[in-house]
N, C-alpha and C positions, 0 to 999 in steps of 0.2 A: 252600204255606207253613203251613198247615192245622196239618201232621204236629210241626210245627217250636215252633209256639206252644203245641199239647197239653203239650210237655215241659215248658216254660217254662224255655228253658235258651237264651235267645239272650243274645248281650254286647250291651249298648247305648250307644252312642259317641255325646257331641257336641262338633262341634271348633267354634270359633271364631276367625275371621283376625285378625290384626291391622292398624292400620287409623288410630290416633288417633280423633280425634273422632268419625269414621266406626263407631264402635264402636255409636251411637246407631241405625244401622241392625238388625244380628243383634239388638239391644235390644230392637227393636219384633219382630222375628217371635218370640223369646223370651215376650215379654209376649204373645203372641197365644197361643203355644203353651201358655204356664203357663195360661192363661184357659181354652181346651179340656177339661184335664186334671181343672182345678176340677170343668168341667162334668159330665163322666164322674166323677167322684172325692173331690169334695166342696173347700170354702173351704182348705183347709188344705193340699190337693198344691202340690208346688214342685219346679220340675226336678230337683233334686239326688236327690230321691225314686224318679226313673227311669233317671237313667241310670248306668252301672256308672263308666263315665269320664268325666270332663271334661276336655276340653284347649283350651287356649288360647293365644296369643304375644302380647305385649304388651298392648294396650287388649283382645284377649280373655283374656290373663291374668289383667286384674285383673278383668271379669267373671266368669271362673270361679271367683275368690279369693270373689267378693260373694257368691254362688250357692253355695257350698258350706261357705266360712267359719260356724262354728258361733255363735250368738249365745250369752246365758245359759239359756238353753231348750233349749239342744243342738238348734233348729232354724237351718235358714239366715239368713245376716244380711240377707240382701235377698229380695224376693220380685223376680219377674221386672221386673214392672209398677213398678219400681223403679229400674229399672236408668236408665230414661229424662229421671226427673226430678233424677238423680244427672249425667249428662250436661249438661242444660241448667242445672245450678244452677253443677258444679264446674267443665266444660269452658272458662269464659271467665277464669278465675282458673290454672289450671292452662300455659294458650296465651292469656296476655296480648297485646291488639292493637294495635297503633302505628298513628298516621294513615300513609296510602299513600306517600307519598314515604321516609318516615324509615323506614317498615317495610322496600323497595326498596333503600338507602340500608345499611339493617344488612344481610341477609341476605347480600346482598354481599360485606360486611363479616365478617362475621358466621362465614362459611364458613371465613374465614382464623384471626381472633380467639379462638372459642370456640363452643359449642354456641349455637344462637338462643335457646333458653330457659334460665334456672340449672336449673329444677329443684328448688325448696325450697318450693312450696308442696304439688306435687307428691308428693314427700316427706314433708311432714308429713302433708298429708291421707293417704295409705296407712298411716302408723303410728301416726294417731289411730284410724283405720277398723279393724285389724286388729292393734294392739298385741303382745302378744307371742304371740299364736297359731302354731304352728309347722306346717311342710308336714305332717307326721303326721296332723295333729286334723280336716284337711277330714271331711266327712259321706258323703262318695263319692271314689272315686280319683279323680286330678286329674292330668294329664300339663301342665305348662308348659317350655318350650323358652326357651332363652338361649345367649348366646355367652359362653364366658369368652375374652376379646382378651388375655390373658399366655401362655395355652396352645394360643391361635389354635384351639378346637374347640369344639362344642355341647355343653350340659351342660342333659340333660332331666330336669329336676325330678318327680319322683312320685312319691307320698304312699305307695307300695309301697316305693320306696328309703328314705324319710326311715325310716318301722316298721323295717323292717333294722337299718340305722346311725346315730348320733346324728351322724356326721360328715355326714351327707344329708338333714338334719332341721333347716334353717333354719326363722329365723322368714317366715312367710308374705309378711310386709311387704318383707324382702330378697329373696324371688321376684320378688312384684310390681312391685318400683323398676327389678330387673337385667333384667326382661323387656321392659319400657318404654321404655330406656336407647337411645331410639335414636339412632344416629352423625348427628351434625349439628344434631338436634336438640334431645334432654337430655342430660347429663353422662352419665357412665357411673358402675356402683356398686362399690364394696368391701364385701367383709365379710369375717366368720370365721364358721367353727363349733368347737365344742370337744367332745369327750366328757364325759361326767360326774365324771372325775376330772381333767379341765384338761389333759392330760398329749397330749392329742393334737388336733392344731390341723389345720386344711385353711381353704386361703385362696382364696375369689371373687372375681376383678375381670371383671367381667362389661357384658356391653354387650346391647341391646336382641334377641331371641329371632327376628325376623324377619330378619336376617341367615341365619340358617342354614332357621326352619319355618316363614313366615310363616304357610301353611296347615298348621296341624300336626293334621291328619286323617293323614296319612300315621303320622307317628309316636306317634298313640294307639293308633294300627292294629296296628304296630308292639311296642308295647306289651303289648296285649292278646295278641297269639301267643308271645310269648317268656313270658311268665309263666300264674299262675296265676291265675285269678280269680276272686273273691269273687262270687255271684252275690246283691245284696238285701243283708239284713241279717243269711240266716242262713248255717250252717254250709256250705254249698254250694258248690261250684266246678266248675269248668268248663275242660278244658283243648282248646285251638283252635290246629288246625294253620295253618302260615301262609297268608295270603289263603283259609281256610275262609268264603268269603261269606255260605253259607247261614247262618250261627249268627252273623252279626252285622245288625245293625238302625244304619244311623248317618245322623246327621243334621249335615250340616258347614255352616256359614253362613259366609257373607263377609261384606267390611266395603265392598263395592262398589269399582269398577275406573273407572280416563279408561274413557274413550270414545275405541275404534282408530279412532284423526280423524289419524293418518301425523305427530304432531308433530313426530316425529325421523325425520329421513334419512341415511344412508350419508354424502352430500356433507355434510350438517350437520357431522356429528361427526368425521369426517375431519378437522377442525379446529380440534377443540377439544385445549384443553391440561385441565390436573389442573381449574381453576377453571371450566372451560367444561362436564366432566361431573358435576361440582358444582352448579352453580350454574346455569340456562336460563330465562329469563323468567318468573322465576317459581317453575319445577320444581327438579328436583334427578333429571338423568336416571341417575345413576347406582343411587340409592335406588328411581328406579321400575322402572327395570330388573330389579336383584335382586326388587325382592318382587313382583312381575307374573310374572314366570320361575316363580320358587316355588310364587306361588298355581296356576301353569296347572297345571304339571307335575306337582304333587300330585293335583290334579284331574284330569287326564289321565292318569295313570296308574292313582287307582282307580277311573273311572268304567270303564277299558276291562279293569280285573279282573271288575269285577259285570256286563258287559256281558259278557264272554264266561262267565262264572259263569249266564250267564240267570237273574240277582238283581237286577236294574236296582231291585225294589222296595223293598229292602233298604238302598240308598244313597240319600239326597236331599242335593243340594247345591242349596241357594236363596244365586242370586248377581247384582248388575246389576252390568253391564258399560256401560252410557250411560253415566257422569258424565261429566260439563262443568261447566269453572267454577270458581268456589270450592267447588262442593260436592265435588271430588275431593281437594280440599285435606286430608291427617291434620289440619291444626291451625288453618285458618282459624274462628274460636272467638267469633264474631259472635254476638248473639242471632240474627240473621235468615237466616245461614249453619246455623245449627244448626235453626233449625225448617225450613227447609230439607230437612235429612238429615232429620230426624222424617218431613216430608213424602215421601223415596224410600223410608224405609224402608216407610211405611203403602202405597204405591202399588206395591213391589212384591210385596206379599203377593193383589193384584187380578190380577198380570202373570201369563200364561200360565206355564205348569212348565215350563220349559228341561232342557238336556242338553245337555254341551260335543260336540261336533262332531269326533270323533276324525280327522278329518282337516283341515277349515280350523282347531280350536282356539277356534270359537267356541262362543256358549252360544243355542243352535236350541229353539223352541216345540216340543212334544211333542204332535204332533195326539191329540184325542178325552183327552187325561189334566186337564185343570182348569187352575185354578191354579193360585198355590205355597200360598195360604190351602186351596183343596181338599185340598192334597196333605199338609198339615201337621195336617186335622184328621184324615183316612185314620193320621197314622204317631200324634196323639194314642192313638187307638182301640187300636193297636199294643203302646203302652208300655204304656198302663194294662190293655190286656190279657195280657202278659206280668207286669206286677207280681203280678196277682191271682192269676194261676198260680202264682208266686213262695210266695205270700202263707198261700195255700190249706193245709187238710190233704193230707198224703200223698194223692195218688188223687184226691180230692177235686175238685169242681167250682167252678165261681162263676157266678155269675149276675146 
């Protein structure tokens, strides 16, 4: 990998799942990771500084929106270490909580009637946070994924299309609402865009981005080989044939997964009707299903590209697969529920490095490689050694 980082010419990806509240996990290895980078690079590095892309769907949407969105300093509007206390302050306002029976009671209900949440604080707070900043203006490309539900297809946002067309150049705030928008539980969103002389109109109705990427590591991947890439800040590009492993560097986080505890069975659901795969004590198996499916198979597919690539170092996916409880809950929005999450996401940056298990589909301990905090200050070392490459005169060394 030697040879690879002399050039300083690798792409560097990081995707994050969607997830709701669960977002407060990838927050914490975030917050871990900007802290490294500090340490190598001084108070002032921030992710958006390292990596070429960002992607996200839904709650990592609007993290990669925080993380990249330009403050009045044209740096990022959040630092990582940020992201956390944004969770615990906004998550219990955003997923307001009803005592257990009436909560029991609505959802029920709920599933028939209308989404469980309106969705309007929601909404404001994203376009008090990000006003009228438009997909364009992020400080690094940014891939976010949505569903427009009139045209029934995916529609991937990225700050590559918006510079192109003003017709693909929303405002940021109408990303983060439409990627959000998830079925059952927020509304879903409308908007426009226009060009500059009004004369030509394109219309979004759009629903939450997990429906189609929940893990959208595939499609920054994606991304990145169809087009051209800016590499840093300067004139530089880089063009990457597809699944060229060696010249990419990526880093995908989850938002954690149940625990395979068999809740559903073949005889279960053999009898359920429309409200039965709606609605299950609780769950909502139809919504776990799609984004369980997605998160594998995205991950399944590229761990077994780098894996036959003989790049396995090149790809890190930190992911728990235990939860139990409320803590698997997108929206359970508790104070004690969310320190909670605070607490899986700290424990599992302790947890041995996993690798999904290209034949059971699980996520197996990697003898003799660390942890996933080992493994995250290895790929710190990574970026800020590729930046400096970046960074360098022609020829030029760093040290």
């Amino acid at each position: 990998m030697a040879s690879v980082f002399e050039k300083g010419k690798m792409v560097t990806i990081l995707s994050i799942d969607g997830g709701g509240i669960r977002g407060i996990i990838p927050g914490t290895i975030l917050a871990f990771l900007e802290a490294k980078l500090q340490e190598l690079d001084g108070p002032d590095a921030r992710i958006a500084d390292y990596f070429d892309v960002i992607a996200g769907t839904s709650t990592g949407g609007l993290v990669t929106s925080m993380l990249t969105a330009p403050d009045k300093n044209n740096r990022p509007l959040y630092a990582a270490k940020d992201l956390i206390h944004f969770y615990l302050e906004k998550a219990p306002h955003i997923f307001p909580q009803r005592n257990h029976l009436l909560s029991s009671i609505m959802n029920v209900f709920g599933q028939v009637m209308g989404p469980k949440y309106d969705g309007k604080y929601l909404r404001k707070l994203i376009n008090e946070l990000l006003g009228e900043l438009t997909l364009k203006q992020t400080l690094t490309h940014v891939v976010i994924p949505a569903f427009d539900i009139k045209r029934l297809q995916p529609v991937i946002f990225t700050t590559l299309d918006a510079k192109r067309d003003e017709l693909n150049n929303p405002r940021l705030a109408d990303v983060c609402i439409s990627t959000s928008a998830a079925p059952t539980i927020l509304p879903g969103h409308e908007f426009q865009t226009k060009n500059s002389n009004g004369n030509n109109v394109r219309n979004f109705d759009m629903v939450d981005g997990g429906v189609a990427a929940n893990n959208p590591t595939l499609a920054a991947i994606t991304h990145v080989t169809k087009e051209v890439v800016t590499l840093g800040r300067k004139s530089e590009y880089l063009s990457i044939k597809p699944m060229e492993t060696k010249k990419m560097l990526v880093l995908s986080l989850g938002t954690g997964a149940p625990k395979n505890d068999g809740k559903y069975s073949a005889a279960q659901c053999s009898k359920w009707g429309v409200l039965g795969w709606i609605y299950q004590g609780g769950s909502a198996p139809l919504v776990d299903i799609f984004s369980d499916a997605s998160n594998d198979m995205v991950d399944y597919h590229i761990s077994s590209i780098f894996q036959c690539s003989h790049c396995n170092q090149h790809y890190l996916r930190i992911q728990d697969d235990s939860l139990s409880s409320d803590v698997s809950s997108m929206d359970m929005a508790t104070e004690d529920n969310l320190q909670k999450l605070l607490q899986v996401g700290e424990n599992l940056l302790k947890k041995p490095l996993s690798r999904v298990n290209l034949e059971s589909g699980m996520f197996e301990p990697i003898k003799g490689k660390g942890t996933n905090e080992d493994a995250l200050v290895e790929f710190a070392k990574m970026l800020s050694e590729e930046r400096k490459l970046r960074l360098c005169p022609e020829g030029g060394l760093v040290h």
